[in-house]
MISEVEX-292444 format. One line per 2 residues: number of its first residue (from 0); for each residue x, y, z of C-alpha. Coordinates in Angstrom, 2 decimals. Layout:
// residues N
NUM	X Y Z; ...
//
This chain:
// residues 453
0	-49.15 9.50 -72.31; -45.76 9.23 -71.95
2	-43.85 9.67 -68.77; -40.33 8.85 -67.93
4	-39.70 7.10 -64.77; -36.58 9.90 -64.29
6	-34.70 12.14 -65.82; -32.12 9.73 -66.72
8	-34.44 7.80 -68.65; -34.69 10.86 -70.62
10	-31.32 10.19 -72.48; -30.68 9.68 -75.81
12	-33.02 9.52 -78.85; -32.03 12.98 -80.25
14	-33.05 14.66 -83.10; -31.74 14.84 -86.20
16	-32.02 18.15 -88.77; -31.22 18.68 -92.25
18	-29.31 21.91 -92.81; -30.62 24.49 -94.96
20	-29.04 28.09 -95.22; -25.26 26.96 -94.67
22	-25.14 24.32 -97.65; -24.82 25.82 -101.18
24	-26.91 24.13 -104.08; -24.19 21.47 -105.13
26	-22.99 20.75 -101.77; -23.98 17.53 -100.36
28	-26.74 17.14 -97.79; -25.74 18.12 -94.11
30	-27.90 16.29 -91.51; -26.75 17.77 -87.96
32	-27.58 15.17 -84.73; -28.58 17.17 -81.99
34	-26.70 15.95 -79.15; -27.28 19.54 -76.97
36	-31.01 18.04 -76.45; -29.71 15.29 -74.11
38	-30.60 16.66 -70.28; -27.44 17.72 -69.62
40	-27.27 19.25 -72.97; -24.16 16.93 -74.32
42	-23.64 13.85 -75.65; -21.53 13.00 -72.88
44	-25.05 12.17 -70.72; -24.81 8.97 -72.37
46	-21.48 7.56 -71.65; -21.73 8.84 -67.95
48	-25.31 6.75 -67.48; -23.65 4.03 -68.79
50	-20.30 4.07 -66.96; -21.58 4.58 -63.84
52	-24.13 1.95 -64.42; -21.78 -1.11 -65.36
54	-19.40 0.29 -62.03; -22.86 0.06 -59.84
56	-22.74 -3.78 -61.45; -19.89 -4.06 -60.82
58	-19.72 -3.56 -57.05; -17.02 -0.64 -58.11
60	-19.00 1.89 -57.04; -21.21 1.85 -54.24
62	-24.22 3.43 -52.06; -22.71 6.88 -50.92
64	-19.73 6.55 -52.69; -17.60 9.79 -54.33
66	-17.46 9.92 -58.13; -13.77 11.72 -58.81
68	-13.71 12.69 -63.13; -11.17 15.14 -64.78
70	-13.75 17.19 -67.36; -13.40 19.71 -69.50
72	-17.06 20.49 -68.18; -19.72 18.42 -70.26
74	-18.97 14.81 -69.12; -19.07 16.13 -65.43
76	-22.78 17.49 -66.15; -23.72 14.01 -66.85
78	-22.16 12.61 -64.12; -23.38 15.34 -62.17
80	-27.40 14.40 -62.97; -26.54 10.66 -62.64
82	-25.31 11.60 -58.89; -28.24 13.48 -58.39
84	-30.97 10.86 -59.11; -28.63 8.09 -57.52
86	-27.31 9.68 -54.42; -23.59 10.35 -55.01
88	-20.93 13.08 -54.20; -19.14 14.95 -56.76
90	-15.47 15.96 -57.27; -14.57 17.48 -61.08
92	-10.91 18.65 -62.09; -11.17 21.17 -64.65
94	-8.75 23.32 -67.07; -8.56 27.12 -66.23
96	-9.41 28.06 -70.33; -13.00 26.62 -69.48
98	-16.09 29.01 -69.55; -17.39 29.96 -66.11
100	-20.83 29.21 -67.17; -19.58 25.22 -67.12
102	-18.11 25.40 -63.55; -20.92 27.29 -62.08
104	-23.61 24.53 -63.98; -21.80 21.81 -61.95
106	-21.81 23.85 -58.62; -25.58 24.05 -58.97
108	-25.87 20.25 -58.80; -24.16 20.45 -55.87
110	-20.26 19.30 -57.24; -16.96 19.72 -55.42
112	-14.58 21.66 -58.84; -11.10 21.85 -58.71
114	-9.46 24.03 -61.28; -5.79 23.49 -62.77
116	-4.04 25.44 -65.33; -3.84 24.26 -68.47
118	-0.85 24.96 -70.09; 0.93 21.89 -68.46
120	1.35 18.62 -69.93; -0.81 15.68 -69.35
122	1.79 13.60 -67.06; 2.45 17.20 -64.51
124	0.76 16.84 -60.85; -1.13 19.80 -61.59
126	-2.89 18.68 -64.75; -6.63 18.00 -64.34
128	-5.93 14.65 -65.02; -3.02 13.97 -62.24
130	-5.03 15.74 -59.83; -8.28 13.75 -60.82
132	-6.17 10.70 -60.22; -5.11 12.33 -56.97
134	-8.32 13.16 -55.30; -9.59 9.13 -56.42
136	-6.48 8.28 -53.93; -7.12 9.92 -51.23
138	-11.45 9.88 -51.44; -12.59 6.77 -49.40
140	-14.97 4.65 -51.17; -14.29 6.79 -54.70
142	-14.81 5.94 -57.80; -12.51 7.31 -60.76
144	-14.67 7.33 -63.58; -11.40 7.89 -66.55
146	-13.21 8.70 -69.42; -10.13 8.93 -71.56
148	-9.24 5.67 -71.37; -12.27 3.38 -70.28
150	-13.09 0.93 -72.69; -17.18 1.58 -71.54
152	-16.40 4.91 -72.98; -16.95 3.29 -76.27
154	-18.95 0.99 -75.31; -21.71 3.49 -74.59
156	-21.41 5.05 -78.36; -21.29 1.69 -79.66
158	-25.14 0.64 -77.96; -26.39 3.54 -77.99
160	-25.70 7.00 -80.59; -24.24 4.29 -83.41
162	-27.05 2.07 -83.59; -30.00 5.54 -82.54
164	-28.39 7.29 -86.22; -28.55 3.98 -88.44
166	-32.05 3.67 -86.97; -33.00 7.70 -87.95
168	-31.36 7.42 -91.29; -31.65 3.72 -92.14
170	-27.70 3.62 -93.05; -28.72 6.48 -95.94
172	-25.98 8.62 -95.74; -22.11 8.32 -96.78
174	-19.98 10.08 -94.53; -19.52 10.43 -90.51
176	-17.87 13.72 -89.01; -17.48 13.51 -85.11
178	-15.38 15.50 -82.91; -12.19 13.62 -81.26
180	-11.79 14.16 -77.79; -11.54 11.28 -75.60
182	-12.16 9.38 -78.97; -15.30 7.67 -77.37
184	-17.89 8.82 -80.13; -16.27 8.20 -83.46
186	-14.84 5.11 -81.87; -18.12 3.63 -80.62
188	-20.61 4.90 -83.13; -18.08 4.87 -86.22
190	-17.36 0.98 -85.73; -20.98 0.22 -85.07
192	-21.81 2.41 -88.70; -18.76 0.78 -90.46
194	-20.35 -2.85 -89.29; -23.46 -1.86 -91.08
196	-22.14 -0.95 -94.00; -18.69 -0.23 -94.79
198	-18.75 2.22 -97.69; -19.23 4.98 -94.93
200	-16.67 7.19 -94.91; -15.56 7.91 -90.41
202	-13.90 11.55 -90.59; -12.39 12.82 -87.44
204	-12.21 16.51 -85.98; -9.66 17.80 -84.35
206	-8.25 21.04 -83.40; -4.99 22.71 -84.14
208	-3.05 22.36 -81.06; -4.37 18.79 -80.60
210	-2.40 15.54 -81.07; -4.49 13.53 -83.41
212	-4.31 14.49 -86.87; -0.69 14.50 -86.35
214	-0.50 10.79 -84.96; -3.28 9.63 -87.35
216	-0.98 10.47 -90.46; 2.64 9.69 -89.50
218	1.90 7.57 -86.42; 4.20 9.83 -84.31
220	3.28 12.57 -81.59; 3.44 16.25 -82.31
222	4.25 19.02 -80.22; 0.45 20.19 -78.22
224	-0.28 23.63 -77.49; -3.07 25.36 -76.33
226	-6.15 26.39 -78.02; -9.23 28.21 -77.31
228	-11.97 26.04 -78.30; -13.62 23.67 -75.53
230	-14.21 19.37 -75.26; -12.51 18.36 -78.59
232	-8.72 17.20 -78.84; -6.12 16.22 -76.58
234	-2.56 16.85 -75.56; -2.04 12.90 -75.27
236	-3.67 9.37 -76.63; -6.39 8.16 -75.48
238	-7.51 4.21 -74.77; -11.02 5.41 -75.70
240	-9.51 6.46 -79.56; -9.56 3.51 -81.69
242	-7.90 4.87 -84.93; -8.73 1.94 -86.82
244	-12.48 2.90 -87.62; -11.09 6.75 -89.26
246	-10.99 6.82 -92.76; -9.64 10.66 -92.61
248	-9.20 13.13 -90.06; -9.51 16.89 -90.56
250	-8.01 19.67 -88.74; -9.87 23.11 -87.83
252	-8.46 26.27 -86.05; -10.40 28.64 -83.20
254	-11.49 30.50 -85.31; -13.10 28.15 -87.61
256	-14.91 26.64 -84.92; -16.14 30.02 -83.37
258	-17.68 31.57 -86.74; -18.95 28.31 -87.73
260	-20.96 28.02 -84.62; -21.91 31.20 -84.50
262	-23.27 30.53 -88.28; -25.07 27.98 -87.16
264	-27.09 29.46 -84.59; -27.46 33.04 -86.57
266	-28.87 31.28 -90.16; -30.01 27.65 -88.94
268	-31.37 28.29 -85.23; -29.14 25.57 -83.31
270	-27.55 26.88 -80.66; -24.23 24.93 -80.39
272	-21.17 25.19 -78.80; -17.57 25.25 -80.31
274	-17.08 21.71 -80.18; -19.97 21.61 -82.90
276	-18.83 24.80 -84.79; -15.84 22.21 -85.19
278	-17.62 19.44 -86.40; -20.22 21.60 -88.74
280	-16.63 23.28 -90.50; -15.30 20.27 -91.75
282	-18.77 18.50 -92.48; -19.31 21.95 -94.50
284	-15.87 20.86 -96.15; -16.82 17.56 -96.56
286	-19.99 18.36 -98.26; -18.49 20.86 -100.89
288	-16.24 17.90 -101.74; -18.82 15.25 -101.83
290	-21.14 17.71 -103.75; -24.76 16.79 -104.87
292	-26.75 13.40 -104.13; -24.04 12.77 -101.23
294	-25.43 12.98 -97.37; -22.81 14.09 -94.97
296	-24.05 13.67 -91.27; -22.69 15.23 -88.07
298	-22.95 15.33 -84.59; -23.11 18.19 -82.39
300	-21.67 17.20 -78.96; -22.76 20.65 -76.79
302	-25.29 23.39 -76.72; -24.21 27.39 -76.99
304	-25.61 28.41 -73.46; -22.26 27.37 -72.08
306	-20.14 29.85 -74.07; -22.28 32.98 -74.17
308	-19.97 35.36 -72.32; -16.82 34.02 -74.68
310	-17.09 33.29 -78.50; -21.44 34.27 -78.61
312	-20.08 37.61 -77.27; -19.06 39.84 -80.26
314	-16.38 41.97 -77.26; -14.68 38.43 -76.54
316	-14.07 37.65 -80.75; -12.40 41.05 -81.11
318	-10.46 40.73 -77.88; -9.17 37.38 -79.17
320	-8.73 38.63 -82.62; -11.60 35.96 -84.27
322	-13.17 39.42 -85.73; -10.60 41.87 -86.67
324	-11.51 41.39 -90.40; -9.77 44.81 -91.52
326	-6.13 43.93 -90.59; -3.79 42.14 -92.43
328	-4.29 38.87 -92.94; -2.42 34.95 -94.33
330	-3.81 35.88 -97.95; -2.82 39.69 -97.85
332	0.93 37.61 -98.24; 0.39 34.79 -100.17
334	-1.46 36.84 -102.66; 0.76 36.08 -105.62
336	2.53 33.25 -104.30; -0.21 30.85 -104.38
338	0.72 27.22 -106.43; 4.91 27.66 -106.09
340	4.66 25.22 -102.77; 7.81 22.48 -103.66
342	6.44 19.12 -102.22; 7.25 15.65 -101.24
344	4.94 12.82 -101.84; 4.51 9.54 -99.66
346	6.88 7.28 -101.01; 9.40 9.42 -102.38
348	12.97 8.55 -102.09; 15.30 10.33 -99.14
350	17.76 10.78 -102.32; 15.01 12.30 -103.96
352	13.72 14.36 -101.32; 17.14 15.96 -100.22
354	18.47 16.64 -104.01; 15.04 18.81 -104.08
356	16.23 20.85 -101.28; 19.67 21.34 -102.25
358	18.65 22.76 -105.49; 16.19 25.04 -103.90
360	17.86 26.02 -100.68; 14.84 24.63 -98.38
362	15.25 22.78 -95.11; 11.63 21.55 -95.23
364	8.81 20.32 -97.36; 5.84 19.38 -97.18
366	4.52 16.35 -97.53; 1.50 14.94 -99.43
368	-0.53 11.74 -100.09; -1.24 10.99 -104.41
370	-4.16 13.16 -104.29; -2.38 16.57 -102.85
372	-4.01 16.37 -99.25; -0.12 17.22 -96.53
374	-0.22 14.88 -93.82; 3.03 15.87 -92.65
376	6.87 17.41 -92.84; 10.06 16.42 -93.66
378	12.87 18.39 -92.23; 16.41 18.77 -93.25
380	17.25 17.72 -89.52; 15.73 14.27 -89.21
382	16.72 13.32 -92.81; 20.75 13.87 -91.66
384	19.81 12.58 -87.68; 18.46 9.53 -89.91
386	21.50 8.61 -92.36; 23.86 9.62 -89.56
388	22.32 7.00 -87.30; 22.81 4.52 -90.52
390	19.00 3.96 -89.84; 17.80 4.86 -93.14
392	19.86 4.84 -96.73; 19.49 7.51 -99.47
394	17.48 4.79 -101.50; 14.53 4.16 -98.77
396	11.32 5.95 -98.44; 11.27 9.07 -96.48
398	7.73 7.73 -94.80; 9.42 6.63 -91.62
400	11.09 10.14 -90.79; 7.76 12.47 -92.14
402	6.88 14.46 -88.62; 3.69 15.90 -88.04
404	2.30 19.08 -89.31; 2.92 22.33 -87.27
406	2.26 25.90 -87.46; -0.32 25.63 -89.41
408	-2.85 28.72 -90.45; -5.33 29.36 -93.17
410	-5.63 32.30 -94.99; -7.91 33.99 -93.09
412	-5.86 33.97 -90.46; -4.49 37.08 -89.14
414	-0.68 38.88 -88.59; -0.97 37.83 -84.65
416	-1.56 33.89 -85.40; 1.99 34.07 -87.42
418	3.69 35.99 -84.61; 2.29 32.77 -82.46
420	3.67 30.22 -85.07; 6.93 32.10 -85.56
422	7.49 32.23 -81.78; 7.02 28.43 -81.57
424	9.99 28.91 -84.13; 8.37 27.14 -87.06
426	7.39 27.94 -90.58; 3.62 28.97 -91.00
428	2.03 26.02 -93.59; -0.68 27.70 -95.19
430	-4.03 25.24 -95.11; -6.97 25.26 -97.76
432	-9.03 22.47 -96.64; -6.58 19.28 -97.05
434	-4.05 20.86 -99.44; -0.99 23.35 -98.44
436	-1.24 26.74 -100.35; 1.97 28.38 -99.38
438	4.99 27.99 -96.87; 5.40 31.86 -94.93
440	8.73 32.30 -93.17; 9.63 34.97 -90.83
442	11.47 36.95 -93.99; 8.46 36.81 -95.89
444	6.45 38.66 -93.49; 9.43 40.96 -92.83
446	9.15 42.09 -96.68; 5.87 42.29 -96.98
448	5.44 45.10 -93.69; 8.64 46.69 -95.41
450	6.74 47.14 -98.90; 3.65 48.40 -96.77
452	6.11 51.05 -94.77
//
């Protein structure tokens, strides 16, 4: 018999399943860790025990004490049944764009939630994570648990999920897809898998709006904005993102995430939120790349029950436009365009680069590693800012001045996602997995309504 002294002890030691339905016949193996089977139905149960644990330790938090976290809803569920079994108060800041079903979870337990808007940057006094930092202040005998930059953060992945999936696969699989939030899971697990055997390929999720893929490829900040799917990305960097264990990361859009997860539950029977629609799209990706006799193995951070009344409910998809399928859509445009994108590669000359545009009459390019996968932009702009400053001559590489990717879409993407890129006044880079399709401009979609008219 077998009888756990709590349910803390409960923890960890999820399962993992091989998908079935949602892999075609020359796709490589998709084997999906089951993180919504912790207690608290996340994987963030096991960075919270631990945490909190190494504080108690450490004398930083103590009998009766107040644990203060900013969450976007999952880590404060495991912090929440910690406090339970131990004895501590509550207080959670959370973004307004989180599901009710998340704040109401933690209210059961008995947490304090405070609720901020989101659509303010990270450093405002009315962020979830000022105010977090706020409430630690002025809480006697608090303890500010700052998941997004504690170092235990990764320690927790690094002891515990890393060395649980070498153990369940015996290292036989070739590459890792996680999430990126607060960075703790790819950074902990992925550097424990890449110490066991370095031929495993780390690939990093992250949502468009998020900051990541941006940094991770040109090493500079793009601009955030917001986005609809919950726990994955961030509008800053985090100390608990060590970009040194990523081999790739891969970018995915609402809508992406939503259908993907809604896939997954519909053909596989895992009911997962859209934090693991995320991760399943671009392991899905990453398997019809791989192809046959390759493993690709994911983790999926959060269960559905949490998102029920938004992106499970068929009303909330069409109010949010994820299933108006018969309007127009990205491809309706590109339809005959597809293959005339002009590109830059990495390396390329800013002589090169700006006699391109000249003879086309472009202000920006994309541009692209040797094998065709865009990791960023070059605009007219910071090429003149750049030889005006006299930092940069006409015979060095453009590297240093490539900016981030915005405005991107896919093709399946409908007329309201370019009116969101346009009014963000950029060009809409049309996506296909890692390459760039088509450039659409404001004109272009002017002409193409015209010839419908």
């Amino acid at each position: 018999m077998t009888i756990h002294k709590d349910i803390l002890s409960a923890i960890g030691h999820t399962p993992l399943v091989k998908l079935n339905k949602l892999v075609g016949p020359n796709d490589a193996t998709v084997l999906v860790k089951c993180e919504f089977m912790n207690p608290g139905a996340s994987i963030k149960d096991r960075m919270a025990l631990h945490i909190i644990e190494k504080a108690e330790k450490a004398g930083l938090l103590k009998p009766g004490g107040t644990i203060v976290e900013n969450t976007s809803g999952n880590t404060g569920m495991g912090v929440a049944l910690c406090a339970a079994v131990k004895g501590y108060r509550c207080i959670f800041t959370m973004p307004d764009k989180m599901s009710l079903e998340k704040i109401n979870r933690l209210k059961a337990f008995g947490a304090q939630v405070v609720v901020t808007p989101t659509n303010v940057p990270a450093e405002d006094p009315r962020s979830y994570y000022e105010t977090a930092k706020r409430i630690a202040r002025e809480t006697p005998n608090s303890f500010y648990l700052n998941q997004y930059h504690n170092p235990d953060n990764i320690e927790a992945h690094y002891l515990s999920t890393g060395p649980e999936i070498w153990e369940q696969t015996g290292g036989d699989f070739d590459y890792f897809v996680a999430g990126l939030g607060t960075g703790g899971t790819m950074s902990g697990a992925g550097k424990f898998l890449k110490e066991k055997k370095p031929a495993i390929k780390n690939v990093g999720v992250d949502p468009e709006g998020s900051v990541y893929l941006g940094y991770f490829k040109t090493g500079k900040l793009g601009q955030p904005h917001v986005y609809k799917v919950e726990g994955i990305g961030e509008d800053m960097l985090c100390k608990a993102m060590d970009f040194s264990v990523l081999d790739d990361v891969r970018q995915v859009n609402d809508k992406q995430s939503f259908v993907a997860a809604r896939r997954l539950a519909r053909e596989e029977g895992i009911f997962g939120g859209g934090s693991s629609g995320a991760a399943l799209h671009v392991a899905l990706e990453v398997a019809k790349e791989a192809g046959r006799g390759k493993t690709v193995l994911t983790v999926l951070p959060d269960a559905g029950s949490s998102y029920v009344t938004k992106f499970y409910s068929d009303e909330w998809m069409r109010d949010n436009g994820f299933l108006d399928e018969k309007g127009v859509t990205v491809a309706d445009i590109i339809r005959n365009r597809r293959g005339e994108v002009l590109s830059a590669r990495r390396g390329d000359r800013i002589d090169k680069v700006v006699e391109v545009m000249r003879k086309h009459g472009i202000s920006q390019m994309p541009v692209t590693e040797a094998d065709g996968a865009a990791y960023g932009m070059i605009h007219e702009y910071d090429l003149l800012n750049a030889l005006i400053a006299g930092s940069h001559k006409l015979g060095d590489a453009i590297d240093a001045i490539v900016s981030p990717l915005q405005g991107v879409v896919t093709p399946e993407d409908s007329l309201q996602k370019l009116r969101e890129v346009f009014a963000q006044d950029h060009v809409a880079v049309v996506r296909e997995g890692t390459k760039v399709v088509a450039i659409v401009t404001k004109i272009d979609l002017i002409e193409h309504l015209a010839a419908r008219v």
